[in-house]
VMD Tcl script that builds the backbone (N, CA, C; Angstrom):
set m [mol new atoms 540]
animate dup $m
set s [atomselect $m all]
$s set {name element resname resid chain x y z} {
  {N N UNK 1 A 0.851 -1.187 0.000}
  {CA C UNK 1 A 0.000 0.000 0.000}
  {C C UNK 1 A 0.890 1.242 0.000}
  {N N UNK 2 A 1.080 1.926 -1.062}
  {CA C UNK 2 A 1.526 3.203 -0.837}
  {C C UNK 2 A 0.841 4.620 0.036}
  {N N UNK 3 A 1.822 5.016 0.505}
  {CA C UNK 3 A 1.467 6.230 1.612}
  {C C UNK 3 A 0.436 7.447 1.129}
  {N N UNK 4 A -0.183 7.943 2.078}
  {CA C UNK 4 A -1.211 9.085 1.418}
  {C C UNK 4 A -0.353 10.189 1.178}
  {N N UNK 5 A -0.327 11.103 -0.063}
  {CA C UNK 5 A 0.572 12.172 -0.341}
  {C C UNK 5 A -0.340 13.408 1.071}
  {N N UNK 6 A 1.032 14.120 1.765}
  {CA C UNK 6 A 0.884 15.075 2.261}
  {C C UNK 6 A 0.386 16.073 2.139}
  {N N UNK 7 A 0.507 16.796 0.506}
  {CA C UNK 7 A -0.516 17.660 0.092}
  {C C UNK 7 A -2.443 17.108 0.338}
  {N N UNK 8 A -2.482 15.651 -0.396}
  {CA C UNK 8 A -4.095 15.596 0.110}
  {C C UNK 8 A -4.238 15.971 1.643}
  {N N UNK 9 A -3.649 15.363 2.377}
  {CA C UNK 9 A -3.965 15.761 4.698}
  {C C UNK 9 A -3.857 17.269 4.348}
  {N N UNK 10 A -2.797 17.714 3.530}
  {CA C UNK 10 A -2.722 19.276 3.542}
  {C C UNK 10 A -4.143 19.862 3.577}
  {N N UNK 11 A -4.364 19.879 2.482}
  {CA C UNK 11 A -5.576 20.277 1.771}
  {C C UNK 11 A -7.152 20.322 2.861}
  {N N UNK 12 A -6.950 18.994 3.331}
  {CA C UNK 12 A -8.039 19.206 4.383}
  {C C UNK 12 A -8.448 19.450 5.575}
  {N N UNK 13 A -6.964 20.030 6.002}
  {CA C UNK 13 A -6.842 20.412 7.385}
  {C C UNK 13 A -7.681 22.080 7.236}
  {N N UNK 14 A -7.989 22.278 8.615}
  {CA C UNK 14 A -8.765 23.509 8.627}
  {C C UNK 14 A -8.289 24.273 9.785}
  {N N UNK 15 A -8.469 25.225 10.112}
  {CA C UNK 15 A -8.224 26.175 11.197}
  {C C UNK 15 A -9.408 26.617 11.604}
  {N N UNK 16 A -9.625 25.702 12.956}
  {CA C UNK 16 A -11.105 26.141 13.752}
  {C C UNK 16 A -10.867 25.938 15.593}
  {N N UNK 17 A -11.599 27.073 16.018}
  {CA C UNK 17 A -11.002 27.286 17.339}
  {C C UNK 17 A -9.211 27.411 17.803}
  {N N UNK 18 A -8.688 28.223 16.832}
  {CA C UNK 18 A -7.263 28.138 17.210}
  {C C UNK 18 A -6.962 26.981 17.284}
  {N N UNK 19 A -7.114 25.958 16.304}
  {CA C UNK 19 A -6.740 24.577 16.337}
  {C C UNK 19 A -6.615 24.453 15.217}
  {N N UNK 20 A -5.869 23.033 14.735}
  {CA C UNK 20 A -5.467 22.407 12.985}
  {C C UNK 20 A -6.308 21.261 13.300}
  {N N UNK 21 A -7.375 21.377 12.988}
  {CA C UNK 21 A -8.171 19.849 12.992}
  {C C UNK 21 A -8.601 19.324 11.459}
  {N N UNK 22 A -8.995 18.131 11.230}
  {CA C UNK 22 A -9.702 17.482 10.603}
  {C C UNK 22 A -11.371 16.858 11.011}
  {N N UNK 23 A -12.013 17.166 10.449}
  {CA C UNK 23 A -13.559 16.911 10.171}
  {C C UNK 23 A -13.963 15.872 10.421}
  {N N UNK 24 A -14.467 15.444 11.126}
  {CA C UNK 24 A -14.849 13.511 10.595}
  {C C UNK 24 A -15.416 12.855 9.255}
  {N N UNK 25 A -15.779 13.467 8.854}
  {CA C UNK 25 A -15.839 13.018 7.343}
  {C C UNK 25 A -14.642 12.977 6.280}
  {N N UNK 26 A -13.393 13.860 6.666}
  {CA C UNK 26 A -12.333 13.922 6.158}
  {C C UNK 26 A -11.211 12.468 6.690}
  {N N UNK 27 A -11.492 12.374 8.008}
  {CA C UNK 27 A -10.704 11.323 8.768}
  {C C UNK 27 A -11.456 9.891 8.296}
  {N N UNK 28 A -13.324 9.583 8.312}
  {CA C UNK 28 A -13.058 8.798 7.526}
  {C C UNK 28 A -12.859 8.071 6.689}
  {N N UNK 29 A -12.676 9.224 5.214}
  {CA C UNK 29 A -12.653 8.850 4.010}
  {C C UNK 29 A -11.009 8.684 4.151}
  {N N UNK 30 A -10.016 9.235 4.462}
  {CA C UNK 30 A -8.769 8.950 4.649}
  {C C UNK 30 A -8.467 7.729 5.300}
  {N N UNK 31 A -9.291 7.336 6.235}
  {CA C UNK 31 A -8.955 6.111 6.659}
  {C C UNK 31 A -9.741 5.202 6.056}
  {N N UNK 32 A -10.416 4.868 5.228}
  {CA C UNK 32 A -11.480 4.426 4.699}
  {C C UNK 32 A -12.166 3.655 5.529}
  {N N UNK 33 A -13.031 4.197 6.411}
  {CA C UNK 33 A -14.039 3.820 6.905}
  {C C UNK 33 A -15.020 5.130 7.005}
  {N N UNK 34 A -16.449 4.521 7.558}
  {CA C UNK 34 A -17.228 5.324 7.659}
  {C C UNK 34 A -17.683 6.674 8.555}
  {N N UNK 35 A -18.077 7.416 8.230}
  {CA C UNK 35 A -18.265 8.390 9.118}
  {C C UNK 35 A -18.514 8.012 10.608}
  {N N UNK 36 A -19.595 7.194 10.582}
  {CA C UNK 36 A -20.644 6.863 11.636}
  {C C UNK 36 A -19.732 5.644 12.574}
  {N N UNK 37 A -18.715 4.805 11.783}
  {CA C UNK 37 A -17.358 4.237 12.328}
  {C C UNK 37 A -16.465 5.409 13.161}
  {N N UNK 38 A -16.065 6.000 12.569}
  {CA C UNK 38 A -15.126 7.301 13.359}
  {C C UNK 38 A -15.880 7.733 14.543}
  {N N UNK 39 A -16.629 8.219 14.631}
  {CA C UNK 39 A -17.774 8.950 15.669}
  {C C UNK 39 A -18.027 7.626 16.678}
  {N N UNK 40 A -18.369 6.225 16.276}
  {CA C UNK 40 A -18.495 5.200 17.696}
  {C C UNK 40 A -17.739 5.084 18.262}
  {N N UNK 41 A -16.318 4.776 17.820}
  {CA C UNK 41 A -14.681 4.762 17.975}
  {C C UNK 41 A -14.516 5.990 19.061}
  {N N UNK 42 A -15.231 7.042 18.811}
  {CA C UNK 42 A -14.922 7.826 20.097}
  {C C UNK 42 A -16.262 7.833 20.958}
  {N N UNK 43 A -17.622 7.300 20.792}
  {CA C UNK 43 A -18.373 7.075 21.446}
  {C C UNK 43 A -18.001 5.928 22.028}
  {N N UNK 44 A -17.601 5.160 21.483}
  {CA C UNK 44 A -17.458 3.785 22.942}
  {C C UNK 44 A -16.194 3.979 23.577}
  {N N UNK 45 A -14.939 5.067 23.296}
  {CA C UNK 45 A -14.125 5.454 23.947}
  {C C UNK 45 A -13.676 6.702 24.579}
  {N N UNK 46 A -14.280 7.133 25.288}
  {CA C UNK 46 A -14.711 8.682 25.915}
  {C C UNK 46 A -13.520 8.639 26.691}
  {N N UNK 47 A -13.064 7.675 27.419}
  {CA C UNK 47 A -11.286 8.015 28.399}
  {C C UNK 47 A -10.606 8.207 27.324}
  {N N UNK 48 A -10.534 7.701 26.132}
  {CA C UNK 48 A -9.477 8.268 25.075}
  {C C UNK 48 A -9.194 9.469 24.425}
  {N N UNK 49 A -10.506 10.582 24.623}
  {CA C UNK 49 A -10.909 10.977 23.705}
  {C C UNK 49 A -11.111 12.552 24.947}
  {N N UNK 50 A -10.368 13.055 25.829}
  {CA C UNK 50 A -10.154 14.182 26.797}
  {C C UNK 50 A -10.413 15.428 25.879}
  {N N UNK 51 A -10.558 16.545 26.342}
  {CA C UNK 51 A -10.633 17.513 25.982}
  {C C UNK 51 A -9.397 17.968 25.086}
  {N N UNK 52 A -9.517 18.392 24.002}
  {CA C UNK 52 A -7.850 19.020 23.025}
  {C C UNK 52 A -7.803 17.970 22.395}
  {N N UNK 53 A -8.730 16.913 22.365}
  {CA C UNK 53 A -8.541 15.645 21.205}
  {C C UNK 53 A -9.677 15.771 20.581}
  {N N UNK 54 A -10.890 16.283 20.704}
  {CA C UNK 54 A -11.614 15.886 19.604}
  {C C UNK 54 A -13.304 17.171 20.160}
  {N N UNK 55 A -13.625 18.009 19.241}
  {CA C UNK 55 A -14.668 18.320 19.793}
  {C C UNK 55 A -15.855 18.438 19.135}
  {N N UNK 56 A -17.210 18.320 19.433}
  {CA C UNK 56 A -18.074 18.442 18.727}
  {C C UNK 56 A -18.821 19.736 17.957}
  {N N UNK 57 A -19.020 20.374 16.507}
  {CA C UNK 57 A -19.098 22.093 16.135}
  {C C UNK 57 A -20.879 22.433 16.582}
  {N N UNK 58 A -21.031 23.216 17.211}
  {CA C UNK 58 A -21.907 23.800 17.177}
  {C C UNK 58 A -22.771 24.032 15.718}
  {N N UNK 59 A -24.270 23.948 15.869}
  {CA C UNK 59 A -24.658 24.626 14.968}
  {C C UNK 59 A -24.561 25.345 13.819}
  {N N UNK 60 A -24.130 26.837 14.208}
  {CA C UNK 60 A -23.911 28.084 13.389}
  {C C UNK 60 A -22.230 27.660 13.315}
  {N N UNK 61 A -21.437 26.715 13.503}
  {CA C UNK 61 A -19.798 26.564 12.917}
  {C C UNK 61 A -20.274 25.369 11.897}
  {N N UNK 62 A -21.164 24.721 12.267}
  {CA C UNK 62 A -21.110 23.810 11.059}
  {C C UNK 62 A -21.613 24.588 9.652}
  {N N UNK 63 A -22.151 25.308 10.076}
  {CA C UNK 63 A -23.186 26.261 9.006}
  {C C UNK 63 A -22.027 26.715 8.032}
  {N N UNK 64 A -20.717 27.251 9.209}
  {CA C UNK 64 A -19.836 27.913 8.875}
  {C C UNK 64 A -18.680 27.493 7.722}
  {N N UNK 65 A -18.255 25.959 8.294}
  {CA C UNK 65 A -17.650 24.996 7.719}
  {C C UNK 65 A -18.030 24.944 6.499}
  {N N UNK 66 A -19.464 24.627 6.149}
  {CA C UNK 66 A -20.289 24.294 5.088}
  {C C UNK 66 A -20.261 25.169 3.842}
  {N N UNK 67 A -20.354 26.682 4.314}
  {CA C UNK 67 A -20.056 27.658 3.654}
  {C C UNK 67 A -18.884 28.127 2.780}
  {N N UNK 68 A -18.513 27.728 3.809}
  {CA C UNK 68 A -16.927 28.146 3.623}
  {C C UNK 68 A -15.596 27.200 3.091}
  {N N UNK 69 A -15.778 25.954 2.784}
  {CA C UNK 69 A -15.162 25.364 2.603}
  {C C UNK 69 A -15.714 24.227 1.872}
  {N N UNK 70 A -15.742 24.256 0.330}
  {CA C UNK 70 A -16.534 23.528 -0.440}
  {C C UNK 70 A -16.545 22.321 -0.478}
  {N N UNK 71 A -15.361 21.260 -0.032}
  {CA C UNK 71 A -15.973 20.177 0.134}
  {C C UNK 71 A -16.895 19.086 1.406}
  {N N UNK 72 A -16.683 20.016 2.444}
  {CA C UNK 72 A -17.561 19.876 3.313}
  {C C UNK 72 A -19.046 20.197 3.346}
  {N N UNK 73 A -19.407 20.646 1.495}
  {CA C UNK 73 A -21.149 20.695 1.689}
  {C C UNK 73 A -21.570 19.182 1.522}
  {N N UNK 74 A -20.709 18.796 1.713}
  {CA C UNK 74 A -21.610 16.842 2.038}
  {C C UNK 74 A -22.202 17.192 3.491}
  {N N UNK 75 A -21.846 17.490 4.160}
  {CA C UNK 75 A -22.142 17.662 5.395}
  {C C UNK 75 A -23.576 18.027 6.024}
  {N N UNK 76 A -24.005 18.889 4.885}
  {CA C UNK 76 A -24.797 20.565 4.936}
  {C C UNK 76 A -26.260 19.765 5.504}
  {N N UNK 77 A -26.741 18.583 4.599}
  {CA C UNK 77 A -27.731 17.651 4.960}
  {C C UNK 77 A -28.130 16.779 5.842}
  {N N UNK 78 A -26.709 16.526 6.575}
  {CA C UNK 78 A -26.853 15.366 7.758}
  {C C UNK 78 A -27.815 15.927 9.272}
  {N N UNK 79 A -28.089 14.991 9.561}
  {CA C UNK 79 A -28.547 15.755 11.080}
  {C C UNK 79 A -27.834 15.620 12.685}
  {N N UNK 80 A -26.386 15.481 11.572}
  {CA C UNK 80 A -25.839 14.985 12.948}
  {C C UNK 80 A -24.761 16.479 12.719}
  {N N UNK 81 A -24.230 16.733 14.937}
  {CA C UNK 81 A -23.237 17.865 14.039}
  {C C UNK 81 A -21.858 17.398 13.854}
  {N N UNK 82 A -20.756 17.874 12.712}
  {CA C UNK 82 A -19.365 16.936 13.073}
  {C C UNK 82 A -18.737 17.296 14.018}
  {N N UNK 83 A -17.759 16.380 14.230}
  {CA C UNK 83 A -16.613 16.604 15.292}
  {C C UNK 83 A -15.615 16.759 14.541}
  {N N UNK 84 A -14.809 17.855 14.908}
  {CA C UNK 84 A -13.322 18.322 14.514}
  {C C UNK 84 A -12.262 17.271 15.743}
  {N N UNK 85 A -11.545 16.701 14.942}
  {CA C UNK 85 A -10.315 15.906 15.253}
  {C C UNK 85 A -8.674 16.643 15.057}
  {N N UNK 86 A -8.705 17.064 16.521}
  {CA C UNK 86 A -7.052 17.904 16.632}
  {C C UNK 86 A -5.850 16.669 16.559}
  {N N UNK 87 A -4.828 17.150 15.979}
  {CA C UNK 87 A -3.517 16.233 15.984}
  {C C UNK 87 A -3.819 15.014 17.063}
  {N N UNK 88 A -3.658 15.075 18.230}
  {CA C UNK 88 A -4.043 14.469 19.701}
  {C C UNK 88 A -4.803 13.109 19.268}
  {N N UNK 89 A -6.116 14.159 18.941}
  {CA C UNK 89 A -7.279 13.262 18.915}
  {C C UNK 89 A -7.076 12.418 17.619}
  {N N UNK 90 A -6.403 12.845 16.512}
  {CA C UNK 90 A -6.112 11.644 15.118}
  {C C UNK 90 A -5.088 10.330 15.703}
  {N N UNK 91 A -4.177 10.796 16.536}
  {CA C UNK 91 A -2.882 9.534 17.292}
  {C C UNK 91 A -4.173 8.675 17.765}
  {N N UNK 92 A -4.679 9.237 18.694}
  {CA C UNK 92 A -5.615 8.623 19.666}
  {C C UNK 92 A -6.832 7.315 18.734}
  {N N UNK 93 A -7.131 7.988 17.631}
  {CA C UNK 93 A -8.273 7.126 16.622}
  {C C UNK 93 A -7.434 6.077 16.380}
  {N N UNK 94 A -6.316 6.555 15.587}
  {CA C UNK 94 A -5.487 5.512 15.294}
  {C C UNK 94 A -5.003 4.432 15.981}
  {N N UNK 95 A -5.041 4.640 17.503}
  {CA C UNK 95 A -5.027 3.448 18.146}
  {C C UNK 95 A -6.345 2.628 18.242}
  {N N UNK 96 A -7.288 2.934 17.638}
  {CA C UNK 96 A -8.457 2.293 17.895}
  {C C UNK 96 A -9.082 1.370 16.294}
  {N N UNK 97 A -8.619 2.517 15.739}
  {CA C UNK 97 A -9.061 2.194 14.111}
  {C C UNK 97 A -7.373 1.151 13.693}
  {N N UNK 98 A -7.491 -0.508 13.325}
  {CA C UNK 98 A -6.313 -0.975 13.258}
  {C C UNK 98 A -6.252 -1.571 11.679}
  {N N UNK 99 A -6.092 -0.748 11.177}
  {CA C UNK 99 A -6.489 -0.988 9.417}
  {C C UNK 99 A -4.891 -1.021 9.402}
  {N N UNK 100 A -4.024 -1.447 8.029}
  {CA C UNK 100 A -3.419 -0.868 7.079}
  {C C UNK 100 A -3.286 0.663 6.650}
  {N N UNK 101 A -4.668 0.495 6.228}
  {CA C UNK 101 A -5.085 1.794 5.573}
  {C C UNK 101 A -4.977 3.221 6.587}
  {N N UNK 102 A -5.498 3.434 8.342}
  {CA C UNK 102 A -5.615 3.640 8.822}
  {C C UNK 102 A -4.096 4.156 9.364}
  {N N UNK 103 A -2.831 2.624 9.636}
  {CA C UNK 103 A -1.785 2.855 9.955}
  {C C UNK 103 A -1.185 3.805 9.113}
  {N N UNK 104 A -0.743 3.731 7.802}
  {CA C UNK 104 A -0.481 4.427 6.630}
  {C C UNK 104 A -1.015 6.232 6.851}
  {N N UNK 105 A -2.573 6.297 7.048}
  {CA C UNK 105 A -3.300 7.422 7.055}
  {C C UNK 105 A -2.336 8.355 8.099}
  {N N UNK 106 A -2.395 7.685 9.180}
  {CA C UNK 106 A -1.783 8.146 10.798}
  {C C UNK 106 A -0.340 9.110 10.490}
  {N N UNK 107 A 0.239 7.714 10.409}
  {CA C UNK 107 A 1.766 8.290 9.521}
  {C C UNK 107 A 1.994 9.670 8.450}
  {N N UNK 108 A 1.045 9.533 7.490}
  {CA C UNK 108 A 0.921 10.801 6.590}
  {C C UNK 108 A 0.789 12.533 7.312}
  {N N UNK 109 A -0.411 11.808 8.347}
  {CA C UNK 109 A -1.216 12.867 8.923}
  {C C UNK 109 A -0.092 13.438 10.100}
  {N N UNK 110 A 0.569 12.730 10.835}
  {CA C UNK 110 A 1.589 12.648 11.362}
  {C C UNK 110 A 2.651 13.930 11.098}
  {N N UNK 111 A 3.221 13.488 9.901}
  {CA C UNK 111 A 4.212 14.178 8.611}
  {C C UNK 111 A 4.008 15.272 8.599}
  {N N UNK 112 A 2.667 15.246 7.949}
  {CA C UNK 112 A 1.985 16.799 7.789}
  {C C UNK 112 A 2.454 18.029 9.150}
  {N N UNK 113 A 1.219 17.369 9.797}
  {CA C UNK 113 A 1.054 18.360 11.092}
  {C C UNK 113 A 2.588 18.687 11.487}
  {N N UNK 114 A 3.330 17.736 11.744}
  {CA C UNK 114 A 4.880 17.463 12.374}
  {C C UNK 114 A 5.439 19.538 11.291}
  {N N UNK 115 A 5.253 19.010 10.261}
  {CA C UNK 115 A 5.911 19.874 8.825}
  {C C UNK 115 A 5.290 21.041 9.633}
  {N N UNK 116 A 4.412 21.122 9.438}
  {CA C UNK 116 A 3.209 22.577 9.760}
  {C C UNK 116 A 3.865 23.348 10.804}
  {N N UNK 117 A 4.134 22.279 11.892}
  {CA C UNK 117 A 4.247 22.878 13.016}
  {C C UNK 117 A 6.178 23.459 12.792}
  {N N UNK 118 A 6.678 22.606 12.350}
  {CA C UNK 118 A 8.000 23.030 11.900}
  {C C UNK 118 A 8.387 24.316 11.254}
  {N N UNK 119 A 7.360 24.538 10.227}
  {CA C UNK 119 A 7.578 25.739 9.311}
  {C C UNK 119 A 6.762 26.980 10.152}
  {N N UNK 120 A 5.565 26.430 11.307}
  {CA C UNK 120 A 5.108 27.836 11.630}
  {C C UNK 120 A 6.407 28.455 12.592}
  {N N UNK 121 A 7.301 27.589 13.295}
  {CA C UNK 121 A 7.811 27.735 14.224}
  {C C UNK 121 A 9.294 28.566 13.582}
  {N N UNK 122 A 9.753 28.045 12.766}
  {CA C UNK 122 A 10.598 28.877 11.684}
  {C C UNK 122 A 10.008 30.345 10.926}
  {N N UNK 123 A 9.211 30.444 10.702}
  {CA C UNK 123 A 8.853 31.492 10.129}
  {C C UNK 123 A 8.470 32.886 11.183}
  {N N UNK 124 A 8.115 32.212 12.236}
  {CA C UNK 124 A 8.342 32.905 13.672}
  {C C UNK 124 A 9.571 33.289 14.088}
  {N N UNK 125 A 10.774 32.752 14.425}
  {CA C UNK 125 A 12.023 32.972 14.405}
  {C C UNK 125 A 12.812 33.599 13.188}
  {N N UNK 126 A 11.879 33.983 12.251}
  {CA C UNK 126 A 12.978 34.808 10.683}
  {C C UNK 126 A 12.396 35.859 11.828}
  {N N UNK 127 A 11.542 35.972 11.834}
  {CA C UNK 127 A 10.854 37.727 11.962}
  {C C UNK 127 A 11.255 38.288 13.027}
  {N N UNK 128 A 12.221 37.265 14.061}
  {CA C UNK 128 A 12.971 38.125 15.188}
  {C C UNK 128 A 14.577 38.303 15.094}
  {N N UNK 129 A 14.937 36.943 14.621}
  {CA C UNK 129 A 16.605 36.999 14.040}
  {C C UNK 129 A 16.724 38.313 13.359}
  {N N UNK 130 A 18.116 38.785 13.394}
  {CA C UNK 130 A 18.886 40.131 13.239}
  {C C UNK 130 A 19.791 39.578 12.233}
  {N N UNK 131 A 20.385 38.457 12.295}
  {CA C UNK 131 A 21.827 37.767 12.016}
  {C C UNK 131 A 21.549 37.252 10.706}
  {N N UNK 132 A 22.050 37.744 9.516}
  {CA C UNK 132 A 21.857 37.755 8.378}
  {C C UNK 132 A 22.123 36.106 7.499}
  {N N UNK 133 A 23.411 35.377 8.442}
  {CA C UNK 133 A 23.607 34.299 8.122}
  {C C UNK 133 A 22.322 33.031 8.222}
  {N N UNK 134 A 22.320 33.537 9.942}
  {CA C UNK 134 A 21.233 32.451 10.628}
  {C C UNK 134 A 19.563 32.670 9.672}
  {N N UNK 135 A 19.377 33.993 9.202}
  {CA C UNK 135 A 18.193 33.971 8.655}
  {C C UNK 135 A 18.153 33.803 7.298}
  {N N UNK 136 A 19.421 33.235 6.460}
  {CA C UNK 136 A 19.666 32.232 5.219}
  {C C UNK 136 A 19.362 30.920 5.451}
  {N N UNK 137 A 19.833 30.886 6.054}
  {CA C UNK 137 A 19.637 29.079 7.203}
  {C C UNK 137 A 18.224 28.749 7.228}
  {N N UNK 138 A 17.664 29.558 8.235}
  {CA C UNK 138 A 16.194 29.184 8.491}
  {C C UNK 138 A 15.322 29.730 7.001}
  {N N UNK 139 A 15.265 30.361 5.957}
  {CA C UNK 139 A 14.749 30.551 4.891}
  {C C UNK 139 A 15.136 29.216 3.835}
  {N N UNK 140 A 15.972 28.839 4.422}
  {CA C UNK 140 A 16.595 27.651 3.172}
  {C C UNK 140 A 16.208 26.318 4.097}
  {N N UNK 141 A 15.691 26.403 5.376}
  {CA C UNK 141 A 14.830 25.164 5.795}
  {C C UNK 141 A 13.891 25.212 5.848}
  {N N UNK 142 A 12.710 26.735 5.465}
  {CA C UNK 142 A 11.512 27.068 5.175}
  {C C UNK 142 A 10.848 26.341 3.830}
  {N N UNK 143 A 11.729 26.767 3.080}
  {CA C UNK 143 A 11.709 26.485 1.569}
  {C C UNK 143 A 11.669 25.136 1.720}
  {N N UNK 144 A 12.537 24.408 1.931}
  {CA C UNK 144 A 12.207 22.693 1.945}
  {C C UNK 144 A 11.181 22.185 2.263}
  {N N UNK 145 A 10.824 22.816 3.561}
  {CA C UNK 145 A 9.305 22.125 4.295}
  {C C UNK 145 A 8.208 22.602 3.826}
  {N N UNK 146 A 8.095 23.914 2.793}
  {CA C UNK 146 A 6.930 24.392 1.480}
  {C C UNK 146 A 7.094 23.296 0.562}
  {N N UNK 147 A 8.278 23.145 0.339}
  {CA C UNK 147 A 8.276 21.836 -0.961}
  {C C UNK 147 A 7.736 20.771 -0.499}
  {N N UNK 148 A 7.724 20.650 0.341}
  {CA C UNK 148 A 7.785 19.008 1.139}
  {C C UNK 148 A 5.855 19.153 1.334}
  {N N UNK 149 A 5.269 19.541 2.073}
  {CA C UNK 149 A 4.167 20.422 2.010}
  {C C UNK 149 A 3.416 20.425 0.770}
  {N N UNK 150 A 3.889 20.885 0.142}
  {CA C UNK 150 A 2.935 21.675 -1.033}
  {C C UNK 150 A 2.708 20.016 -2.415}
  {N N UNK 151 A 4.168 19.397 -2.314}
  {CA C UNK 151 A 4.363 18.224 -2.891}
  {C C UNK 151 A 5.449 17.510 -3.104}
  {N N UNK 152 A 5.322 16.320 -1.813}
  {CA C UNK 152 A 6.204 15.726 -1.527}
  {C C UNK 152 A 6.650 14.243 -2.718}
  {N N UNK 153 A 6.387 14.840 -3.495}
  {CA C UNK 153 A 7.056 13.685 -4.336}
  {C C UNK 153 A 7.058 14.692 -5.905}
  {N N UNK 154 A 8.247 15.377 -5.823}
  {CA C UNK 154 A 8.587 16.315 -7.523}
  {C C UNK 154 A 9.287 15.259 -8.127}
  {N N UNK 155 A 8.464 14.838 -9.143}
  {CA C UNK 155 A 9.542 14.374 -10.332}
  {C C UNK 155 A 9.558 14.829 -11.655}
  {N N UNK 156 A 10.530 15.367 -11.583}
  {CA C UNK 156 A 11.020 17.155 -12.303}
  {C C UNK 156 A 12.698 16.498 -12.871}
  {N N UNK 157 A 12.751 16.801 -13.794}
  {CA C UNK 157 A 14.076 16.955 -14.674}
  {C C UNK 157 A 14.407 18.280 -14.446}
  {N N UNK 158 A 15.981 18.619 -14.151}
  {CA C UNK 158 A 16.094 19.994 -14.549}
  {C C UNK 158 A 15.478 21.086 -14.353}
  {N N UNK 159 A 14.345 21.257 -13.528}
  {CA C UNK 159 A 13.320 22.349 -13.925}
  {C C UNK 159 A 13.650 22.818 -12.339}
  {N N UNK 160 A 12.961 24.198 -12.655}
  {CA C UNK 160 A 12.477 24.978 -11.125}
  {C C UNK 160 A 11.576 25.622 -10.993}
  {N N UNK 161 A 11.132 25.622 -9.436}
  {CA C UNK 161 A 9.696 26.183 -8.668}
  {C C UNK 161 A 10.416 26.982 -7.944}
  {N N UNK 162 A 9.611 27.948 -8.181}
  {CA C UNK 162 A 9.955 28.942 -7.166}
  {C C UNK 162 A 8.705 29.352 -6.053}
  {N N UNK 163 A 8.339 29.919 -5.223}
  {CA C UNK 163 A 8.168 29.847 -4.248}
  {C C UNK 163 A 8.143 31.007 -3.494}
  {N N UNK 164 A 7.318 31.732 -3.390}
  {CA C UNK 164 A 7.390 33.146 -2.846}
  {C C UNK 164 A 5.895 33.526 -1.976}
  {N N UNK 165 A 6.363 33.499 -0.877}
  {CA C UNK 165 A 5.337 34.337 0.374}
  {C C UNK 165 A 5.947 35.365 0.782}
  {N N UNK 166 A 4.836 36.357 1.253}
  {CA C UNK 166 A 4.903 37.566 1.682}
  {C C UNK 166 A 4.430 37.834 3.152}
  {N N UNK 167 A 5.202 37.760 3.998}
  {CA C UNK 167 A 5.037 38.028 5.501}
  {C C UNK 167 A 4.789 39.436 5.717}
  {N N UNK 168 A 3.921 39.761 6.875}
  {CA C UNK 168 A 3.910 40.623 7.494}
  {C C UNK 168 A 5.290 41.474 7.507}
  {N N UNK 169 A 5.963 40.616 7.996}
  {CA C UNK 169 A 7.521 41.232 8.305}
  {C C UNK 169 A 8.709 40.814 7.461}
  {N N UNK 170 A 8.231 40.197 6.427}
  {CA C UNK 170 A 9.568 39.784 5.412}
  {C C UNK 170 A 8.763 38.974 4.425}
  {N N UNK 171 A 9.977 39.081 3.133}
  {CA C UNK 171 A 9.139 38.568 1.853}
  {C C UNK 171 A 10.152 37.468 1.776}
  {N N UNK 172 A 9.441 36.163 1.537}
  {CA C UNK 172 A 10.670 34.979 1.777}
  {C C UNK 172 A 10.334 34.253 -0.138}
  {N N UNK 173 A 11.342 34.053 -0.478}
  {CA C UNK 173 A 11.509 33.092 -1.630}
  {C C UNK 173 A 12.407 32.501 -1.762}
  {N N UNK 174 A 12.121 31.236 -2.646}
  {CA C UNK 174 A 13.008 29.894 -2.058}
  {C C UNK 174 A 12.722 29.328 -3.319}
  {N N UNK 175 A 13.409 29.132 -4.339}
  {CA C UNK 175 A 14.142 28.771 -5.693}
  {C C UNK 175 A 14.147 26.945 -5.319}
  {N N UNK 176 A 13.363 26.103 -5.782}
  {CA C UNK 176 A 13.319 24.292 -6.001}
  {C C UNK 176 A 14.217 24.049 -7.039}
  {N N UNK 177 A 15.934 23.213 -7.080}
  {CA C UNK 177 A 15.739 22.537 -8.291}
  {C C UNK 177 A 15.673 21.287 -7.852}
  {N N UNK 178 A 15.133 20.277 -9.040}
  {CA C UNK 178 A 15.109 19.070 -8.952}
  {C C UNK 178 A 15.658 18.300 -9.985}
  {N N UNK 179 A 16.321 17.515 -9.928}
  {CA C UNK 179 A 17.235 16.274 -10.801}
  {C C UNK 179 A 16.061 14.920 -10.422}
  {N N UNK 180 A 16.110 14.351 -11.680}
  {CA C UNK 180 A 15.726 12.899 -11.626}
  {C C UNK 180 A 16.717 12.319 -10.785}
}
mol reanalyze $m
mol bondsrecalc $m
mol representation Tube
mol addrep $m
């Protein structure tokens, strides 16, 4: 079984309540099981499942979700509301959900978040560094973890991506080449 590419977990992570969660409908088409599977998995396991692992959206956020983020209008019809699944709470499924598919999913999702949290934490430290060397350094390990991120498997002859965000406090670009 090959691994889930990082860009798809990318793609469906969301930012809700100052959190990086995933949807339950996102977790269990990634793991391939069913919605209503994901949701018992933490209904018949409530000690697993503490506060900062997994919470259920209100109403007017599901409304919100729905709106706002087009592939979650599957959602728009159900009468149930979803639960957002934080980093925590995806380790935690994964000990419960014992697929292949599931192990594989974990790992990806893993990667991701791991990356995310890597590059927010770097891009935080350009904007206070002074030291012209050290902030080549951390721009040239920014750039990797966008590549890595954005698409972790380039197979590119010769060619280049370039790569350009604009910070609040600095404009960072970061030049890809890739060799077969």
């Amino acid at each position: 079984m090959t691994p889930l590419k990082i860009d798809k977990i990318n793609d469906l992570i969301i930012e809700f309540r100052d959190e990086r969660v995933l949807i339950d409908s996102d977790v269990a088409e990634l793991y391939g099981v069913g919605t209503k599977e994901v949701n018992q998995a933490v209904s018949n396991n409530p000690e697993k499942f503490p506060d900062g692992y997994v919470f259920e959206l209100i109403k007017e956020e599901k409304i919100e979700v729905v709106k706002n983020i087009d592939h979650l209008e599957k959602i728009k019809f159900s009468p149930h509301l979803p639960k957002a699944f934080t980093e925590k709470g995806l380790y935690m499924l994964a000990t419960i959900l014992k697929s292949e598919k599931a192990t594989q999913t974990t790992l990806s999702i893993i990667e991701t978040f791991s990356k995310i949290r890597e590059l927010s934490r770097t891009v935080k430290e350009l904007s206070i560094l002074e030291d012209k060397k050290d902030q080549q350094s951390l721009m040239q390990r920014s750039g990797e973890l966008i590549a890595e991120i954005l698409d972790d498997d380039l197979q590119t002859s010769e060619a280049e991506t370039t790569i350009e965000l604009n910070f609040a406090v600095l404009k960072f670009k970061h030049t890809i080449k890739k060799k077969q």
